[in-house]
C-alpha positions in Angstrom: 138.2 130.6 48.0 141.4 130.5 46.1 142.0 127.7 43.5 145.0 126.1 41.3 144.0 124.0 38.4 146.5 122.8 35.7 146.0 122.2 32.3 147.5 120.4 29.9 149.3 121.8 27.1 147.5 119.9 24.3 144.3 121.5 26.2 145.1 125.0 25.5 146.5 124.9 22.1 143.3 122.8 21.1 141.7 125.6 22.1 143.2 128.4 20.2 142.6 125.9 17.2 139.0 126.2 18.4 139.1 130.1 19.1 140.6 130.6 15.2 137.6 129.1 13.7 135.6 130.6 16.2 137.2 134.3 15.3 137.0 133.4 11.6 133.4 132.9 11.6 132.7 136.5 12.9 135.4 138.3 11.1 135.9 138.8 6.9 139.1 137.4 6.2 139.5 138.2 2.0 139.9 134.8 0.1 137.9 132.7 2.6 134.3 131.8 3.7 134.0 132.3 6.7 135.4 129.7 9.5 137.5 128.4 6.8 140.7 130.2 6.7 143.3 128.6 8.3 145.2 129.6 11.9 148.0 130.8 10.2 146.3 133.2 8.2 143.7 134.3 10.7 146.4 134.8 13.4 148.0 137.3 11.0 144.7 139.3 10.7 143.7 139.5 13.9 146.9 139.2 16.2 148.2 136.2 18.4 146.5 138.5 21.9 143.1 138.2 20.1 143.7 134.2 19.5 144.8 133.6 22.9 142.1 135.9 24.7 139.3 134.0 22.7 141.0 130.9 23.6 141.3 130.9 27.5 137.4 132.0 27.3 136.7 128.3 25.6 139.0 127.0 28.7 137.3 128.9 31.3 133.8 128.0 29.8 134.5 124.4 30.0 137.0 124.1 33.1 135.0 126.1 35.5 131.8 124.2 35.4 133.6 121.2 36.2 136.3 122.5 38.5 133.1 124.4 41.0 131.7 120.7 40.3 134.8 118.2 41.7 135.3 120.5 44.5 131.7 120.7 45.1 132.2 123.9 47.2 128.5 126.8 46.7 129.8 129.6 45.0 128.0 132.9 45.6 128.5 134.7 42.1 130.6 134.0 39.9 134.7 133.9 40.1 137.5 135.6 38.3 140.5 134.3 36.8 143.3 135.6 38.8 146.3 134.3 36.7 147.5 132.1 34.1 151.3 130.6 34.5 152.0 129.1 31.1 155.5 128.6 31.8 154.9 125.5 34.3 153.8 122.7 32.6 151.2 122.1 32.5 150.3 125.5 32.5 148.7 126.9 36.0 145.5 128.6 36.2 144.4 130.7 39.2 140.7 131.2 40.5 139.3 133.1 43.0 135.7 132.6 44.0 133.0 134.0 46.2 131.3 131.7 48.7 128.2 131.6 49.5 127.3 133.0 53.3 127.6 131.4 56.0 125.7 131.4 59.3 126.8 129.4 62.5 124.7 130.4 65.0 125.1 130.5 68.7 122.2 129.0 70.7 119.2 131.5 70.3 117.5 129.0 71.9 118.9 130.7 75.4 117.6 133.9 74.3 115.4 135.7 76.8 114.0 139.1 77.5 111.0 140.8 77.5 109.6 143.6 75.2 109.3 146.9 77.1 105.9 149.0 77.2 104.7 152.0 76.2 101.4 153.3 77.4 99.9 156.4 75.8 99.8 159.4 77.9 97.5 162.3 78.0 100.2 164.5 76.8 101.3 162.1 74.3 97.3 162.9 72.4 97.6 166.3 73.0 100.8 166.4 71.4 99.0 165.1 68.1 96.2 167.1 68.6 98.2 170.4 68.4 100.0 169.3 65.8 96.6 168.7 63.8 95.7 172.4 65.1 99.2 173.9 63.8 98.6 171.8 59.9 95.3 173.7 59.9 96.2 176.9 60.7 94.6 180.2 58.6 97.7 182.2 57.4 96.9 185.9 57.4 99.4 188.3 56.4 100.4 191.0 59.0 102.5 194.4 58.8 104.9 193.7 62.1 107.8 191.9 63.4 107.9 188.7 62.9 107.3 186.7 66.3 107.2 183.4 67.7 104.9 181.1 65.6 104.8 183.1 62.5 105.8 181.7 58.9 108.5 184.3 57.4 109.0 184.3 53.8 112.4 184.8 52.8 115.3 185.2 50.5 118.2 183.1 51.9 121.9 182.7 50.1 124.9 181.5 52.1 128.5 181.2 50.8 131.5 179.4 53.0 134.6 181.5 55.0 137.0 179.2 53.0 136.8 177.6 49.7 136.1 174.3 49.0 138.0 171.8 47.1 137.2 173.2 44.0 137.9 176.7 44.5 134.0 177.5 45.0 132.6 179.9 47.9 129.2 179.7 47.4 127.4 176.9 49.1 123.4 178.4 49.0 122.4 180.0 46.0 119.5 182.7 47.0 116.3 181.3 47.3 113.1 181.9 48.7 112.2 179.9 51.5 109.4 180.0 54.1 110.3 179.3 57.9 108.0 178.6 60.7 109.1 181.0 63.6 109.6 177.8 66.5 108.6 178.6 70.4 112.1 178.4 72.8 111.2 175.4 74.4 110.9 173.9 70.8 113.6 170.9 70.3 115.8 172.6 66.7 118.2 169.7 66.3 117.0 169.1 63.2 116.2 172.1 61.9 117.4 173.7 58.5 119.7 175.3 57.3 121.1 174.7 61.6 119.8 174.6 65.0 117.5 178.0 66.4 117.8 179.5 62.9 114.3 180.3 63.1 114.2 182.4 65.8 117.3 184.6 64.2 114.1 186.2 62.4 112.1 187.7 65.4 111.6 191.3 65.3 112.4 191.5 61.8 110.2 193.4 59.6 109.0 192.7 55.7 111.9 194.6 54.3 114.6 194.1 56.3 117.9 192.4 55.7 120.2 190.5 58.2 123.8 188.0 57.8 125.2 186.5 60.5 127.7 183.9 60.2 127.7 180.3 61.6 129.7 177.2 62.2 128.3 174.0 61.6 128.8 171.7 64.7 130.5 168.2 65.0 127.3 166.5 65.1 125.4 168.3 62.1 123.9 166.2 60.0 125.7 168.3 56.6 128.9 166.0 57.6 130.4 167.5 54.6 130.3 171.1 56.8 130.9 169.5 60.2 133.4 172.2 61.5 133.2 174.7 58.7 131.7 178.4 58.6 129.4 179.8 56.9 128.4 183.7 56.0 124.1 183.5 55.9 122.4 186.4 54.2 118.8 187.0 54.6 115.7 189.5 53.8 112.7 188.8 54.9 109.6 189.3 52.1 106.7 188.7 53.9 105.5 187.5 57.8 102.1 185.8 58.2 100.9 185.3 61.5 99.6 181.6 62.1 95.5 181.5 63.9 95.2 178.4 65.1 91.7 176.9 65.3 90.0 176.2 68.9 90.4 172.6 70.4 86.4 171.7 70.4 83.9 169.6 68.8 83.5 171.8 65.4 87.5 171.4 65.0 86.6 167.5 65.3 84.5 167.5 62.7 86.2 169.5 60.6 88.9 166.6 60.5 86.4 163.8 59.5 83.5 161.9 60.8 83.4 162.9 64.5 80.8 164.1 66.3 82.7 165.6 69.2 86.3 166.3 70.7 85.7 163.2 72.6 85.7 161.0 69.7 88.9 162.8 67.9 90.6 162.3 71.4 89.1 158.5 71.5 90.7 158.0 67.7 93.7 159.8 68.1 94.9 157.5 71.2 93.9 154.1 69.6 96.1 155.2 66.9 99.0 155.6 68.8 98.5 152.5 70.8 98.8 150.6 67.4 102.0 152.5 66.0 103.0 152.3 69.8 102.6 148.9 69.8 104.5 148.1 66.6 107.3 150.4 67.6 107.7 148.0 70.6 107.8 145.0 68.8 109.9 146.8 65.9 112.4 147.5 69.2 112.2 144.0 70.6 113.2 142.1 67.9 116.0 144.4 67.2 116.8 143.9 70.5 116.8 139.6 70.0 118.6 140.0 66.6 121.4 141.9 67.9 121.8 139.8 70.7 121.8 136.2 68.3 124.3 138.5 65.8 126.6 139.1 68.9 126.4 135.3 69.4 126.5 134.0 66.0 129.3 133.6 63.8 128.7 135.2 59.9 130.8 134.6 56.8 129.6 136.2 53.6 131.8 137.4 50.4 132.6 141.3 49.3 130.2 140.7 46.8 127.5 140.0 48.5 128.1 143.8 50.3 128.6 145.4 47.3 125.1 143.7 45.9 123.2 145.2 48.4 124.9 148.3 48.9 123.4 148.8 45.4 120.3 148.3 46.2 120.3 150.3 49.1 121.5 153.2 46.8 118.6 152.4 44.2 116.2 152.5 47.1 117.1 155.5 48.0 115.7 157.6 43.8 112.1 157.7 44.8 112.4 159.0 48.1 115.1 161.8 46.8 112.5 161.7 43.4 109.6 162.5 45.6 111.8 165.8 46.9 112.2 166.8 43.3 116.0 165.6 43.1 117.7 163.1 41.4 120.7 160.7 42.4 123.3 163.0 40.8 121.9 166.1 42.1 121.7 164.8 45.3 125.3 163.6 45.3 126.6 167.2 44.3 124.3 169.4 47.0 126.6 167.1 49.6 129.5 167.5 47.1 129.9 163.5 47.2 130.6 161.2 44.8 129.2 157.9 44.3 132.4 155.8 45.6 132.1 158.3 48.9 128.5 157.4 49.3 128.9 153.8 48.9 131.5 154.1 51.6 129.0 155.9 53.6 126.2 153.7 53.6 128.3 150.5 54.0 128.2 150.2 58.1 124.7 150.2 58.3 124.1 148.1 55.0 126.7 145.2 56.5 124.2 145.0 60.0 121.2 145.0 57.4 122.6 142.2 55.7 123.8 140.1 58.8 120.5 140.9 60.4 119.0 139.1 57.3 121.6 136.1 56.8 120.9 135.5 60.7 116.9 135.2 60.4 116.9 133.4 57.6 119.0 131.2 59.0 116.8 130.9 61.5 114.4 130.3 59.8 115.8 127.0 58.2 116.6 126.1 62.0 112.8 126.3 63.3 112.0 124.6 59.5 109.7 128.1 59.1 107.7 127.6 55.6 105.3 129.3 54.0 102.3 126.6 53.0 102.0 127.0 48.6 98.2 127.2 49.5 98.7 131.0 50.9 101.4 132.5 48.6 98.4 133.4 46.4 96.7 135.3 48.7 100.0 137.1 49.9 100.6 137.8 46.7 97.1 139.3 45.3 97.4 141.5 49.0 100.9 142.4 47.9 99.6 143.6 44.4 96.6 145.5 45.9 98.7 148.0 48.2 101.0 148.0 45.1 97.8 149.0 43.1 97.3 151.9 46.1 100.6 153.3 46.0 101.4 153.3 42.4 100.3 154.4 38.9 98.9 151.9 36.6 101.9 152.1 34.0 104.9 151.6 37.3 102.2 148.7 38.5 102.0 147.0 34.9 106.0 147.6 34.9 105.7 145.2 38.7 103.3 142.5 37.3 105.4 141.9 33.5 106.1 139.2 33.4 109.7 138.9 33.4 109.3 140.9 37.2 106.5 138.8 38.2 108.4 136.4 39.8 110.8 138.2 41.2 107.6 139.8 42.9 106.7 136.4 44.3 110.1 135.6 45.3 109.9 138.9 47.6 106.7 138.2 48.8 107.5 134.9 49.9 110.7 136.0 51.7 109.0 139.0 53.5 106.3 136.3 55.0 108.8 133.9 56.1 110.7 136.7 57.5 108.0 138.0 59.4 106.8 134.4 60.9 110.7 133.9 61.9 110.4 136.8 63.7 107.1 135.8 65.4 108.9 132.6 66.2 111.7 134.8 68.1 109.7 136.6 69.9 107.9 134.0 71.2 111.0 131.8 72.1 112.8 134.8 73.8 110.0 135.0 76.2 109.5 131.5 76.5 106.1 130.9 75.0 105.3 127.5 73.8 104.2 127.5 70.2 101.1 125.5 70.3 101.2 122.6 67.7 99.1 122.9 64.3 96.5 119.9 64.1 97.1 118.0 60.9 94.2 118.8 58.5 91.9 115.9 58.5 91.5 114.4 54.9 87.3 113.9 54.3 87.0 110.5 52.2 83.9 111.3 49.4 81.3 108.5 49.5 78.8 108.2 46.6 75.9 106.5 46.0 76.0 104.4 42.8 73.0 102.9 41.2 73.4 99.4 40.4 74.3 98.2 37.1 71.2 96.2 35.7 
């Protein structure tokens, strides 16, 4: 929201009056103590600018307050002065100032659909079963071509067929890498440095050197290479052929406390029924979000964006920390800078954030609370996976007590979130909620002795 407020002139020059004493106190003017040297003589020593500046601070300071008050409109952050017309009288000053979001929604009440199943196939275990096999794999090294399956160690360096911005041709610096040799039926989409790489290296031997060039594709996930080529040079150091262990009962207990195949197999598929399960629900309230987004009309200030885009970027350190890079580092392997990333991330941060405005929003609709009886608990079960996952000097950083609350703040917004959701999900396939009974209030008898 835009604003105009006018101000008298008395108002402003009372307050460069004020902003001269206020100057004076903080700055040595010779042959006076200080706040006690008059406007004149302070103006002279530190310039009418510095007077003026200082004196529209003591307008803001005291206008604003009032102005957010009369208008009684919910300002998100706080707002900018946008201009100051002194030569209306009285003088004109501008605001501008970020609103709080708003949420209108549609009528999610109407919602319905069903989540869609996922049952766990035979193939589906043996999937994860061979992947257990492949992780515990004996490497041995051999004296032969490298073939399908095999883990090549090698020197890789790569420079580009054009220069970049800066003038630069290199874009890999040799390194030593080892590559798993993938079968042909293997799905490579995602494989580094680009699709079927890894089978560019069978029937090389240890020794051997190989280049080949290669043009990234318009879907590869290095979008700052999407179109360019690339000169790869290789040699490959060492091959060592994978022996995977047999599928039977000693493999099973190899892996933990089974006794037999049967039970690894028995594990293995109630395990992905659960993440199954939670990918489902995960996918159907997506699903009932989207759908109440479509349907819902959400206001929320540049500000806001900016906020979070922030702390999707801060999110992102320990992840890029746990892969032995740093923000900066990061930025430059992509040759990105930090404005560019922002822009990058900001699509999917703006549905995060309406996907959030929307379910709480929600959840002031369906009057979704959290009883102050169980935010203890959440938050002692919050500390104790915090207590899992980090050191003890990051968890006493958490628990200070200047972060403590913002801990319990989280807490208490994850658990409201997550009943919402429940709520949701339940209304979208039509499931009456049943009603809590009111806890019943025990009246305490006692048995007095009588007063002789």
């Amino acid at each position: 929201m835009r604003f105009t407020v006018e101000v008298e002139p008395q108002a402003l020059e009372s307050a460069r009056q004020k902003a001269a004493r206020k100057i004076a106190q903080r700055v040595k003017i010779p042959g006076f103590r200080p706040g006690k040297a008059p406007f004149n003589v302070v103006e002279k020593q530190v310039g009418a600018d510095a007077i003026k500046q200082e004196a529209l601070d003591i307008v803001i300071d005291d206008l604003y307050p009032k102005v957010i008050e009369e208008t009684g409109i919910k300002p998100y952050g706080p707002g900018t002065l946008e201009k100051v017309d002194e030569e209306k009288q009285p003088h004109v000053f501008e605001f501008r100032v970020p609103l709080s979001p708003e949420v209108k929604l549609g009528d999610y009440k109407a919602v319905r659909m069903k989540p869609e199943a996922k049952p766990v196939t035979e193939p589906d275990i043996d999937n994860v079963l061979n992947n257990l096999r492949e992780q515990n794999a004996m490497l041995q090294p051999v004296d032969r071509a490298a073939q399908e399956g095999d883990i090549a160690y090698i020197l890789l360096s790569a420079g580009r067929a054009m220069p970049d911005k800066d003038g630069k041709t290199e874009l890999l610096p040799e390194r030593r890498y080892p590559v798993v040799i993938e079968k042909e039926d293997v799905d490579t989409k995602n494989e580094w440095p680009f699709p079927g790489f890894s089978r560019l290296l069978i029937g090389l031997k240890p020794g051997e050197e190989k280049s080949f060039p290669n043009t990234f594709g318009k879907d590869s996930e290095f979008e700052d290479l999407r179109g360019e080529t690339a000169e790869f040079k290789l040699k490959v150091e060492e091959i060592k052929d994978r022996q995977m262990p047999e599928l039977n009962d000693a493999f099973a207990q190899s892996l933990g406390e089974y006794k037999t195949l049967a039970d690894l197999r028995t594990e293995v598929q109630r395990q992905l029924t659960e993440n199954y399960e939670k990918q489902q629900q995960d996918e159907f309230e997506n699903r009932i979000v989207e759908k109440i987004i479509a349907d819902s009309e959400i206001k929320f200030p540049p500000q806001m964006l900016h906020h979070e885009i922030h702390h999707y970027i801060e999110d992102l350190e320990p992840d890029l920390a746990a892969q032995g890079l740093d923000l900066e580092t990061w930025l430059k392997s992509r040759q990105m800078t930090h404005d560019q990333l922002e822009e990058e991330v900001s699509p999917r941060v703006e549905e995060r954030l309406k996907k959030s405005l929307v379910i709480m929003e929600v959840s002031r609709a369906e009057n979704v609370e959290v009883p102050e009886n169980e935010v203890q608990g959440l938050v002692e079960a919050k500390v104790t996976r915090l207590g899992q996952l980090l050191n003890e000097a990051d968890l006493r950083k958490v628990l200070a007590k200047e972060n403590l609350q913002g801990l319990v703040s989280r807490t208490l917004t994850e658990e409201v979130i997550k009943r919402t959701l429940s709520r949701l999900r339940n209304i979208a396939q039509d499931i009456k909620e049943e009603a809590k009974p009111e806890p019943k209030v025990e009246s305490e008898t006692k048995n007095e002795e009588p007063v002789s």
